[in-house]
N, C-alpha and C positions, 0 to 999 in steps of 0.2 A: 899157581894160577889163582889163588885164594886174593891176591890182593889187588889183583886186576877187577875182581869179579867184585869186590870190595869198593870198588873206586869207582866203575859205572854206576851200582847200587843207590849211592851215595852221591853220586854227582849234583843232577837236578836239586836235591832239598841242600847242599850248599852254594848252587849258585845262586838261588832262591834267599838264601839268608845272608849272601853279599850283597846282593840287588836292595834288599829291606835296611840293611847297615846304612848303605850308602844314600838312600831316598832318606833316610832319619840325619846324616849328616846334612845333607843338603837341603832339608828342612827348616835344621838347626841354623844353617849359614844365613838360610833369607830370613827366616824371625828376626834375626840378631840383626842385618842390616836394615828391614823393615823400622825395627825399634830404634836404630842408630838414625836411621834419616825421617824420622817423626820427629824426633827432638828439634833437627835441626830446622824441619818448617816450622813449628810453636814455636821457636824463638823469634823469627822477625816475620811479620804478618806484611805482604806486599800489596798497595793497593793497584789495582788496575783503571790505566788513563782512562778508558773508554766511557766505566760507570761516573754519575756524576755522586759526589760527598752529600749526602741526606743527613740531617737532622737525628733521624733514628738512627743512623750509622754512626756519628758522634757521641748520641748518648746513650745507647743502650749497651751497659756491660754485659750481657750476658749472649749477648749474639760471638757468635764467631764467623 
């Protein structure tokens, strides 16, 4: 009866520490996509028809 009594004990604080594993994996997984599709919009800057091309939109390098 010891290991029954063992294993209710014990239950909650390991499904507690699956739930924490898997929230850390799936953390891991959106970082790493977040960081994979940032690159991809820094590489090509799309302009939008609607706004019209300014002057300062031309020459200013440090706008983004």
């Amino acid at each position: 009866m010891g290991i029954h009594y063992d294993y209710k004990s014990t239950k909650s604080a390991k499904l507690m520490e699956k739930q924490a594993k898997r929230e850390k994996k799936l953390a891991e997984k959106k970082a790493k996509r977040l960081a994979k599709e940032g690159l991809k919009k820094d590489d090509k800057k799309i302009l939008d028809a609607s706004e019209p091309i300014t002057l300062d939109f031309l020459t200013n390098p440090n706008k983004e």
